[in-house]
C-alpha positions in Angstrom: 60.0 -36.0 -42.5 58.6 -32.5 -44.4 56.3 -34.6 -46.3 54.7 -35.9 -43.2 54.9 -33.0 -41.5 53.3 -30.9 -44.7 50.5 -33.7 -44.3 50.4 -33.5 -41.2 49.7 -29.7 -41.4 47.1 -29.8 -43.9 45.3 -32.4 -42.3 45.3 -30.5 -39.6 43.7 -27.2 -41.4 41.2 -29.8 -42.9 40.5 -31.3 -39.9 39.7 -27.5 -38.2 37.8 -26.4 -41.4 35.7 -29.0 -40.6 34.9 -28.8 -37.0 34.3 -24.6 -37.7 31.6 -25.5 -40.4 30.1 -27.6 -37.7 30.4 -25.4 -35.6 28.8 -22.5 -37.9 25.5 -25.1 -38.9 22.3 -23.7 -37.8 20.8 -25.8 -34.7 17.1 -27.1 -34.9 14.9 -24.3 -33.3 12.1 -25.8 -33.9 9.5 -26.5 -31.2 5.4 -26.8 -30.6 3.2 -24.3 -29.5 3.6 -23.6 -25.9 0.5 -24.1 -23.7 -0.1 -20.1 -23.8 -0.4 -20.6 -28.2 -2.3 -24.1 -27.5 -4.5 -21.9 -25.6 -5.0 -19.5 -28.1 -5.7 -21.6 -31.1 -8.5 -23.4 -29.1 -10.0 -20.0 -28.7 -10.0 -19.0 -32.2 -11.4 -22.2 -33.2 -14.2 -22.8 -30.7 -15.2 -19.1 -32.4 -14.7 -20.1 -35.4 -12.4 -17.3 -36.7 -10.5 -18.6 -40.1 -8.7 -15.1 -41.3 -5.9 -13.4 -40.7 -6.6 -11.5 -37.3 -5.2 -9.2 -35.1 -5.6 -10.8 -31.5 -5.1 -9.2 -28.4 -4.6 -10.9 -24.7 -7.0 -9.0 -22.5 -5.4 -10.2 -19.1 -2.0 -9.3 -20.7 -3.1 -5.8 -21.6 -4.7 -5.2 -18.1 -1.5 -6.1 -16.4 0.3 -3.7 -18.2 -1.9 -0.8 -17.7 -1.2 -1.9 -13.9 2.2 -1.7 -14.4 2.0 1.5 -16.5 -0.1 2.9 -13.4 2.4 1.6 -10.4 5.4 3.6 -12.0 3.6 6.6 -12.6 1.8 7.0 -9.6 0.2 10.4 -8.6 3.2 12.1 -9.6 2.5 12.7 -13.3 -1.0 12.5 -15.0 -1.2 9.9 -17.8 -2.4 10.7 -21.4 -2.8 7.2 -23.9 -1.8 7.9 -26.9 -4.4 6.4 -29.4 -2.5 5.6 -32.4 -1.1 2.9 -30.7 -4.2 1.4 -29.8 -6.5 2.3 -32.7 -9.9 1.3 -31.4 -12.5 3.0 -29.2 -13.6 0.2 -27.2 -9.8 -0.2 -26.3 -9.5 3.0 -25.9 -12.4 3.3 -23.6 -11.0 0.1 -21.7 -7.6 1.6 -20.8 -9.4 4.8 -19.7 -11.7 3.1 -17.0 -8.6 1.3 -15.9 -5.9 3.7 -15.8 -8.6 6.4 -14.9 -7.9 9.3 -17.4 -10.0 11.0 -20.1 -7.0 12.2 -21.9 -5.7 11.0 -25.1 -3.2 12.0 -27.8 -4.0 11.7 -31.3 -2.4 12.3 -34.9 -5.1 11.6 -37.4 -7.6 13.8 -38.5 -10.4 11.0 -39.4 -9.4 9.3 -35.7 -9.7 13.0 -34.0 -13.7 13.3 -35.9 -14.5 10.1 -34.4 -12.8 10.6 -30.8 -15.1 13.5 -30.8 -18.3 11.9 -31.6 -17.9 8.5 -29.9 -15.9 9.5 -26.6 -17.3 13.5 -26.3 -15.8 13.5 -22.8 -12.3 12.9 -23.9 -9.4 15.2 -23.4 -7.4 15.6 -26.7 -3.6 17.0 -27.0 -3.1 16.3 -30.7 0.3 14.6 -31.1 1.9 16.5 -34.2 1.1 19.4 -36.1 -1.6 18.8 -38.4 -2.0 20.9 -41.6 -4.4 23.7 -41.0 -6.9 22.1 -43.4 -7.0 18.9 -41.7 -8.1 21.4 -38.6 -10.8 22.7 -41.1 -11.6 19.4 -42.1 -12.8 18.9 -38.3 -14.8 21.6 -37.3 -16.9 21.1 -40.8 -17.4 17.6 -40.0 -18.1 18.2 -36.3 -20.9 21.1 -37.4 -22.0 18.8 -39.9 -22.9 16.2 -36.8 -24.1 18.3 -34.4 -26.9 20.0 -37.3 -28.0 16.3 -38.0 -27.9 15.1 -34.7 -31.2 17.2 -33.1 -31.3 14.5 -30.7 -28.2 15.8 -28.8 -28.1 18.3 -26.7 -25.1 21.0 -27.0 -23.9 20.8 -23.8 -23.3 16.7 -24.1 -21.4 17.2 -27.1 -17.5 17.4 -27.2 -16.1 21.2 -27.2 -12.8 21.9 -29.2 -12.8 25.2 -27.2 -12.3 23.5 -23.9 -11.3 20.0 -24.8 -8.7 20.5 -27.5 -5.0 21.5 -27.8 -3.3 21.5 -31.5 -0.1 21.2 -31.4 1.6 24.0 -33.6 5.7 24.0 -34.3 6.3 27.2 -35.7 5.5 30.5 -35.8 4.3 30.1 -39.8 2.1 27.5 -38.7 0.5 29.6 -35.8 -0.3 32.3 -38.3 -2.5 29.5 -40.0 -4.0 28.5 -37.8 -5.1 32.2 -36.3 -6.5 32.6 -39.4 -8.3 29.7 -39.4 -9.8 30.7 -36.2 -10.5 33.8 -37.5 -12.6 32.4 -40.5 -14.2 30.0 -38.0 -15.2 32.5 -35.1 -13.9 30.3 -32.7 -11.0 29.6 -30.4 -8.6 27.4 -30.6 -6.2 26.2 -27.7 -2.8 25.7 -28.5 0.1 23.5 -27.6 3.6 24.6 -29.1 6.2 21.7 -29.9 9.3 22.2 -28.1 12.7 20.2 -29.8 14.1 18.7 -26.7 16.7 16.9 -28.7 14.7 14.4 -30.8 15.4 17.0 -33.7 12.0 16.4 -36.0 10.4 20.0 -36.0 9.4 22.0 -33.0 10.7 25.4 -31.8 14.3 25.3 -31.3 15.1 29.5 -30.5 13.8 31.8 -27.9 13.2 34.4 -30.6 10.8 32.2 -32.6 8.9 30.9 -29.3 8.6 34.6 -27.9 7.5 35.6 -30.8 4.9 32.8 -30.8 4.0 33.7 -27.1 3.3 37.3 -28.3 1.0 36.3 -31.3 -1.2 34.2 -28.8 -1.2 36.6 -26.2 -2.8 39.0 -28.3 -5.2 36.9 -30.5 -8.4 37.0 -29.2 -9.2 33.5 -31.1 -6.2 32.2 -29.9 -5.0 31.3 -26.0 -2.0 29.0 -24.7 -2.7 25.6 -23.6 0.7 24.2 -22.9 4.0 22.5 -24.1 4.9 19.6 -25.6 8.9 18.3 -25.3 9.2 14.5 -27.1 11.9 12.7 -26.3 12.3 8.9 -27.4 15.9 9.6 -28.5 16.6 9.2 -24.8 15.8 5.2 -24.6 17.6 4.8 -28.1 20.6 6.9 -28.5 24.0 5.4 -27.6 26.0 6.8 -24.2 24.6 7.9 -21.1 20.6 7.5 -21.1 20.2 9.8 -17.9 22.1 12.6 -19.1 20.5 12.9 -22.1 17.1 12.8 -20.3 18.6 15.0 -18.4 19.9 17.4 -21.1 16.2 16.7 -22.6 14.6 17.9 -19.4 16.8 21.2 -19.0 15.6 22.4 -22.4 12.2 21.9 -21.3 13.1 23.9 -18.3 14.2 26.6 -20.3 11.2 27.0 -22.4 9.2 26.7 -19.0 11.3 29.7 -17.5 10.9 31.6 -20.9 7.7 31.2 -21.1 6.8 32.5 -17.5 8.9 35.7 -17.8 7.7 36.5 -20.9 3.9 35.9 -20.1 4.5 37.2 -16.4 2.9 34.6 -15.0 2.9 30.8 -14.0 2.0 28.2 -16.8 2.2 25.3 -14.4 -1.3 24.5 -14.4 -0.9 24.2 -18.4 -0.8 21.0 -20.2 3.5 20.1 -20.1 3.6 17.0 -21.8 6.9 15.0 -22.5 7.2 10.7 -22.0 6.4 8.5 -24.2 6.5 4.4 -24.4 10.2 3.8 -24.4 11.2 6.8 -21.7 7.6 7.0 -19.1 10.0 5.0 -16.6 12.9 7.3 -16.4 10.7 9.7 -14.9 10.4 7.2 -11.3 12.5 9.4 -9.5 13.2 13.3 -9.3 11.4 16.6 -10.1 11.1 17.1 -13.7 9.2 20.2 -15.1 6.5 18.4 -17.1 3.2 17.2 -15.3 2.0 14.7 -17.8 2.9 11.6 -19.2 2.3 9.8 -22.8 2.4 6.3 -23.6 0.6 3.7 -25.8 2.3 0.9 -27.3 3.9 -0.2 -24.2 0.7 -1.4 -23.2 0.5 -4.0 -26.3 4.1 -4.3 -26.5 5.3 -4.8 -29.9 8.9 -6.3 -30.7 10.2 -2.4 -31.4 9.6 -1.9 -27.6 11.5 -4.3 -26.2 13.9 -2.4 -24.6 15.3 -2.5 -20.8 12.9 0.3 -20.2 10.0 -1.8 -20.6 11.1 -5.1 -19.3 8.6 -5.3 -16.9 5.8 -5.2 -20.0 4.7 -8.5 -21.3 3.4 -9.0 -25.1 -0.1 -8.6 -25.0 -1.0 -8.7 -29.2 -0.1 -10.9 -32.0 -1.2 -11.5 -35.2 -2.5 -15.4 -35.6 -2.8 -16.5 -38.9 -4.3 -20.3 -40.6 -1.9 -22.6 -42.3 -3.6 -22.9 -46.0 -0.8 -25.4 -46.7 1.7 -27.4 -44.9 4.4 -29.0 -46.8 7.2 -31.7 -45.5 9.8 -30.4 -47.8 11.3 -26.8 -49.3 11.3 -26.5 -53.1 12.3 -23.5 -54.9 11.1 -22.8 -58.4 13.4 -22.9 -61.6 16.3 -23.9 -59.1 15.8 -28.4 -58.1 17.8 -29.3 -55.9 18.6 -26.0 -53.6 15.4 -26.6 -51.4 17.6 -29.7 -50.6 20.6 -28.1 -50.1 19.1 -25.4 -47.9 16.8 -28.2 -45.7 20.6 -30.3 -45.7 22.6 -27.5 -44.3 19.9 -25.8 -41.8 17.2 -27.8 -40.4 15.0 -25.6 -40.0 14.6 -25.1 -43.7 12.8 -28.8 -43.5 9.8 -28.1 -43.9 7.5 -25.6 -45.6 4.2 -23.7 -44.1 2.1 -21.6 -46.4 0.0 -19.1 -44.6 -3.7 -17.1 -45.3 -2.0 -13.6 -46.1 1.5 -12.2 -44.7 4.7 -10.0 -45.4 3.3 -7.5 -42.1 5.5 -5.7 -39.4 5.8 -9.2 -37.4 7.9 -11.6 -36.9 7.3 -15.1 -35.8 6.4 -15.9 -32.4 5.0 -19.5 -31.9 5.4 -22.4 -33.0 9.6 -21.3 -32.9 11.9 -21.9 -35.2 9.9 -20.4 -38.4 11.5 -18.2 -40.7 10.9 -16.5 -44.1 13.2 -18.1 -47.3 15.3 -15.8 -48.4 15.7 -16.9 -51.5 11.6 -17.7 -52.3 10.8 -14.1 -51.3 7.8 -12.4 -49.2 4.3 -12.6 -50.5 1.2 -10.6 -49.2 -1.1 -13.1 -50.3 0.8 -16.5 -49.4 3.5 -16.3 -47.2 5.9 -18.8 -47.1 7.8 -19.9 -43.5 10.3 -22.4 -42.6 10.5 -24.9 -40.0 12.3 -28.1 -38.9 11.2 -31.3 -38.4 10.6 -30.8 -34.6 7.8 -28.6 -35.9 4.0 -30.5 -35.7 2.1 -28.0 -37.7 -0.7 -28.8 -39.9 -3.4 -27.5 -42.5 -5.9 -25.4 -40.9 -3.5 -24.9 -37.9 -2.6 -21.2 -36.5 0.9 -19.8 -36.7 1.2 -16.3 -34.2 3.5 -13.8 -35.2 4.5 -10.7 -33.2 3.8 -7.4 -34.1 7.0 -5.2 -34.9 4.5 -2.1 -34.0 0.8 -1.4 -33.2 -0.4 1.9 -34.6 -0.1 1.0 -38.5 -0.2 -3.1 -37.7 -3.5 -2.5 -35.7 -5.4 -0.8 -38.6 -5.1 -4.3 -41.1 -7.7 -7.1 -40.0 -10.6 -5.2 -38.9 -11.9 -6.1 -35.8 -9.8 -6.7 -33.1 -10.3 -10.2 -31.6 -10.3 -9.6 -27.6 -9.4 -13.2 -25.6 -9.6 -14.1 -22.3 -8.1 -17.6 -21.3 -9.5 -20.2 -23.6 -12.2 -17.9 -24.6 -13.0 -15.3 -27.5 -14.7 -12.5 -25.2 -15.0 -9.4 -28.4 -14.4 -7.9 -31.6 -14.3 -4.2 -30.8 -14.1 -2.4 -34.5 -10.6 -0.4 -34.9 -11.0 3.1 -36.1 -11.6 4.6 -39.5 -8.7 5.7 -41.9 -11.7 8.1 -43.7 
């Protein structure tokens, strides 16, 4: 009777084992373009694109500047922030349809070229910049406007009324006096207020006083406004209104500080806070800035998808050619374990070399691909995954997601604008130099 009760027992944890490693075996994800991808493909082909591209949905994107627009209303105004979308024909899209000239950028080279291709833009530079980077600009905006005879001075763009640089410290602001001072010019400044993020920005009333009191009397400097980022607010675990809330009464304080100690209102100054992953918590309620940033919303990459922005579609990927399409997954110097991993998990079945890879993305369409981890990542060949359920051939597109825009963006040149079935531009992204 213990005998066939001990086999009973084991039998029974053998039985279990069993069902729990059926239990744990990877499903088949795998599935065919949807329509939307079908949709896609045909338009790259019919243009007769073969590399590696960066392709964005233009009805996608116009939606989400109309969604951007409903939530912020004529409560706030709205300044794009340009690293996100790295192009000036994008960049002159979204400003004819979310009507604003103001932009936030963080790049010396992008700033030169903001000034010479949109001169009517509005520019709050989005981090402190090293004061010769600052140099950098005004040399290569002299340089342009002495070999451009053609343009008259008052079509040009005017750092003096159409830029803010945003300074953090009171050793910075001396630098940039200075560099005023060199220049014989003036130079409007924003000062970076730590709101909670906690990455640089004044964070005492003696240094920002003390800051006040340097611009009020340089005559090469004057005040353009306040700057108080706070994406930590979207992310950070607990209580999201209260630490927007927190974030905002900091702001406040700077506000109040800044009014007593100037003796006047600054409320027609630039007071900037928001960005992508916090522009909605601002719906509702008096807050003291009067501007909004946000950028990569607009695109929505796979970083931003976050309840804040749920009612943001995707409007990029990256779509890249199959260069080979294998129906099984072998691993060099080890036979055998490409069998093993395709007998275990289906979706290791089959294999999909692609032009390029290893970017901020992760596979969108058809589903069910996946990087081997055991082949590795290659910038030049990337391998992917997929199961049987999977109809993907040479010269076929696999889409991937972008994880982020502003760095992702910058990688195939052009940008390939569709509409529908139909490739409608390449608008040229904007220079690293």
């Amino acid at each position: 009777m213990k005998t066939t009760r001990r086999n009973l027992l084991l039998g029974g944890l053998a039985a279990g084992a069993v069902s729990s490693a059926f239990l744990l075996k990877p499903k088949d994800r795998g599935a065919d373009h949807t329509p939307y991808f079908r949709q896609l493909s045909k338009a790259l082909d019919d243009d007769g694109i073969s590399t590696p591209s960066l392709v964005i949905d233009q009805q996608k994107l116009r939606s989400n500047i109309a969604t951007l627009k409903r939530h912020i209303g004529k409560r706030f105004d709205y300044r794009i922030v340009a690293k996100s979308l790295p192009s000036i024909p994008l960049l002159r899209l979204i400003m004819e349809e979310a009507d604003t000239n103001r932009l936030m950028l963080f790049h010396q080279p992008f700033l030169s070229q903001v000034a010479e291709e949109i001169p009517g833009a509005d520019v709050l530079m989005g981090k402190p910049m090293p004061v010769a980077a600052a140099r950098t600009f005004y040399d290569r905006l002299a340089n342009n406007n002495n070999s451009d005879n053609s343009a008259s001075d008052n079509k040009g763009f005017d750092p003096a009324r159409q830029l803010q640089w945003l300074v953090d410290s009171s050793a910075r602001l001396q630098q940039y006096q200075s560099l005023a001072e060199q220049l014989g010019t003036t130079l409007r400044i924003n000062i970076e207020l730590d709101v909670g993020l906690h990455r640089g920005g004044v964070q005492n009333d003696p240094e920002f006083v003390e800051m006040l009191h340097l611009i009020e009397s340089s005559e090469q400097l004057s005040l353009a406004g306040l700057m108080g980022y706070e994406p930590h607010v979207a992310k950070v675990p607990g209580d999201k209104i209260g630490h927007r809330n927190n974030a905002m009464a900091q702001y406040q304080h700077y506000i109040t500080l800044a009014e007593q100690t100037l003796g006047r209102s600054i409320q027609d100054l630039t007071l900037n806070a928001g960005g992508s992953p916090t522009y909605q918590f601002y719906d509702e309620g008096n807050f003291p800035h009067n501007e909004l940033a946000a950028g990569s919303c607009l695109v929505k990459p796979t970083d931003f998808d976050l309840p804040s922005l749920a009612d943001h579609t995707a409007a990029s990927w990256i779509a890249t050619p199959v260069i080979k399409a294998l129906d099984k997954t072998e691993i060099p110097g080890v036979d055998g374990l490409g069998s093993l991993m395709s007998a275990w998990n289906p979706n290791r079945r089959q294999t999909f070399f692609t032009y390029g890879g290893y970017w901020k993305a992760k596979p969108e369409s058809p589903s069910g691909l996946s990087t081997n981890p055991v082949y590795g990542r290659s910038t030049n060949q990337e391998m992917y995954n997929g199961s049987a359920s999977i109809n993907l051939n040479q010269d076929d597109w696999i889409f991937l997601r972008p994880t982020q825009s502003e760095f992702v963006f910058l990688q195939f040149g052009d940008l390939i604008i569709v509409e529908g079935e139909k490739v409608i531009g390449r608008w040229p992204i904007l220079k690293n130099t």
